[in-house]
One Martini backbone bead per residue (centre of mass of N, CA, C, O) as a GRO file, in nm:
protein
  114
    1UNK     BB    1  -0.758   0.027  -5.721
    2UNK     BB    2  -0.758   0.261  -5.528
    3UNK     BB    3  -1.072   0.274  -5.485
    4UNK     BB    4  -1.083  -0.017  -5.312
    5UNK     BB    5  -0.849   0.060  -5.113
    6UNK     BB    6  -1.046   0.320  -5.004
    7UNK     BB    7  -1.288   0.120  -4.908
    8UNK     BB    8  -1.133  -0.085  -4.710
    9UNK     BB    9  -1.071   0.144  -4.499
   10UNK     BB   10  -1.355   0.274  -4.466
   11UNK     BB   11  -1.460  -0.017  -4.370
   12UNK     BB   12  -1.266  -0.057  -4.134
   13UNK     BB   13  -1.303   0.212  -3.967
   14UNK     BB   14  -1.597   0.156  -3.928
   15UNK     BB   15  -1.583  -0.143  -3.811
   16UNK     BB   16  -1.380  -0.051  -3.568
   17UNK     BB   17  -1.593   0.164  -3.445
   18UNK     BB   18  -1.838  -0.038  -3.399
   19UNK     BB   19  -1.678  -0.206  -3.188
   20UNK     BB   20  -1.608   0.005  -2.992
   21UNK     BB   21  -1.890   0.088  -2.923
   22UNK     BB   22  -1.994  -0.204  -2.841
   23UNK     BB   23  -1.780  -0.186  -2.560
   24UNK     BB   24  -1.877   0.035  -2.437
   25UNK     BB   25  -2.192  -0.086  -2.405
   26UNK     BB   26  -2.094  -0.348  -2.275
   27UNK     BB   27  -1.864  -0.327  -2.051
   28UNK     BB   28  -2.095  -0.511  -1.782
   29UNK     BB   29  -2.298  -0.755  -1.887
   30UNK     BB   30  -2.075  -0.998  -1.798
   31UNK     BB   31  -2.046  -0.929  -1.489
   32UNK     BB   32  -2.003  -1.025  -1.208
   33UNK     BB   33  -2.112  -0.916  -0.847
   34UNK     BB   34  -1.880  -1.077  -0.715
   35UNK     BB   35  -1.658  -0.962  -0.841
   36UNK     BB   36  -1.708  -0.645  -0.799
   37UNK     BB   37  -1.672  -0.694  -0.503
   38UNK     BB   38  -1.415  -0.807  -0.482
   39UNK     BB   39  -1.247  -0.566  -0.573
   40UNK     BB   40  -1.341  -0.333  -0.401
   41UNK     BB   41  -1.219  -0.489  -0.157
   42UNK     BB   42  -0.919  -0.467  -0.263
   43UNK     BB   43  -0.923  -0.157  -0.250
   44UNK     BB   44  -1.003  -0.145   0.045
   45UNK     BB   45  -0.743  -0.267   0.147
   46UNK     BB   46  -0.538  -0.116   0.055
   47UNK     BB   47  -0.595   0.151   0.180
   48UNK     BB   48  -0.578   0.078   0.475
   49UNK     BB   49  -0.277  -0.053   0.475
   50UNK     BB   50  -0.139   0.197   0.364
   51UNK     BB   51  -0.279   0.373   0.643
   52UNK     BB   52  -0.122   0.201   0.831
   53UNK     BB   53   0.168   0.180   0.763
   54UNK     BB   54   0.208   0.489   0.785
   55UNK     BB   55   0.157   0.535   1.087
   56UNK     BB   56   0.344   0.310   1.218
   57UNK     BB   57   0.615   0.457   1.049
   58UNK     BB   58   0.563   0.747   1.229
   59UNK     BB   59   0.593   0.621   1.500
   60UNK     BB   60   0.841   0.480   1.470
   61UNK     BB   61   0.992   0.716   1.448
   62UNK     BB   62   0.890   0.919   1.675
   63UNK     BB   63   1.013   0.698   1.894
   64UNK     BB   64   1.324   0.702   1.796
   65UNK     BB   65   1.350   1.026   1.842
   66UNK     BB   66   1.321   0.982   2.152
   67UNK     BB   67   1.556   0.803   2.193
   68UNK     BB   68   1.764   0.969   2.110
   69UNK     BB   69   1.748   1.237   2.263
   70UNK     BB   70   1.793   1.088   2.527
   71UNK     BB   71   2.081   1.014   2.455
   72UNK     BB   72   2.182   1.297   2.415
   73UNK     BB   73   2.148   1.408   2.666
   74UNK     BB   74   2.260   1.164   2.862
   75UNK     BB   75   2.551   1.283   2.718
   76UNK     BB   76   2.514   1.612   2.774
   77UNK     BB   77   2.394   1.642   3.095
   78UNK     BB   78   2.063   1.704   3.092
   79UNK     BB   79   2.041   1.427   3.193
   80UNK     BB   80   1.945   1.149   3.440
   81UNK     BB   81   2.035   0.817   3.493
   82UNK     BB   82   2.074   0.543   3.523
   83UNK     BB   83   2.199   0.272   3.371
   84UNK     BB   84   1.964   0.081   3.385
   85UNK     BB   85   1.729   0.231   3.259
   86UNK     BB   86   1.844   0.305   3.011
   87UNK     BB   87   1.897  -0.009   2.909
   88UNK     BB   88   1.589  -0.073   2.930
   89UNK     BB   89   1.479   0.140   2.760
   90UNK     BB   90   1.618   0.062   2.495
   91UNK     BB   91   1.559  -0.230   2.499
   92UNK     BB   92   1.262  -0.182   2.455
   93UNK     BB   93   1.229   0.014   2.220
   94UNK     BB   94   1.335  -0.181   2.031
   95UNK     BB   95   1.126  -0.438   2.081
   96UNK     BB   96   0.882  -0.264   1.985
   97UNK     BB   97   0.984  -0.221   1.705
   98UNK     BB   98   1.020  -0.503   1.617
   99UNK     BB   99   0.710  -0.613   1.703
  100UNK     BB  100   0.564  -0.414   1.510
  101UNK     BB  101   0.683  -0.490   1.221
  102UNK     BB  102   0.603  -0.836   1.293
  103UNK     BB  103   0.321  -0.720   1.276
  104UNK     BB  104   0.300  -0.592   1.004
  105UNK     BB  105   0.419  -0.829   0.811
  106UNK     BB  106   0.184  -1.077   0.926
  107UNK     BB  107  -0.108  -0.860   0.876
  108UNK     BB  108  -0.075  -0.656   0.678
  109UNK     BB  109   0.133  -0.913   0.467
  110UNK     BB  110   0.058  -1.209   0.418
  111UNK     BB  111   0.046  -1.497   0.316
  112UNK     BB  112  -0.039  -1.663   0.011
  113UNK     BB  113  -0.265  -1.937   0.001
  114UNK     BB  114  -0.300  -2.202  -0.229
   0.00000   0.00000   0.00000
């Protein structure tokens, strides 16, 4: 009994490795290549979206970071300004930040049409 039990498991993972190299071998033998063009595009989407993202979280950083330096300049009075261009100023600065944002929400991650 016991060496019954010793063949079918023999058999058994005999049967399991020739499944696996079938699939190893046949791995893409009925992949249409308009899926896998598809494929490619949307990681080729992905790694843009990712590298444009990047961009303009860095401007939009270094953009808010000297908008803030002029800020403490003219309070610590080693700049001048009008009260009116610092406040047209800032509030330029903060519009053109939400702006990139709302560009950046609306086209670099549109939302999926079903």
């Amino acid at each position: 009994m016991t060496q019954n039990r010793e063949d079918s498991k023999a058999e058994q993972s005999s049967f399991v490795a020739q499944i696996k190299h079938n699939v190893k071998e046949n791995k893409f033998t009925n992949v249409d290549p308009m899926q896998v063009q598809k494929v490619k595009d949307a990681e080729s989407d992905r790694g843009l979206k990712q590298r444009y993202a990047l961009w303009f979280i860095v401007i939009l950083a270094v953009q808010l970071l000297i908008m803030n330096l002029v800020l403490v300049l003219v309070g610590m009075d080693k700049l001048h300004f009008e009260e009116w261009t610092l406040n047209l100023y800032m509030a330029g600065t903060l519009a053109e930040v939400f702006g990139v944002i709302l560009v950046i929400t609306k086209n670099l991650f549109p939302t999926k049409a079903e």
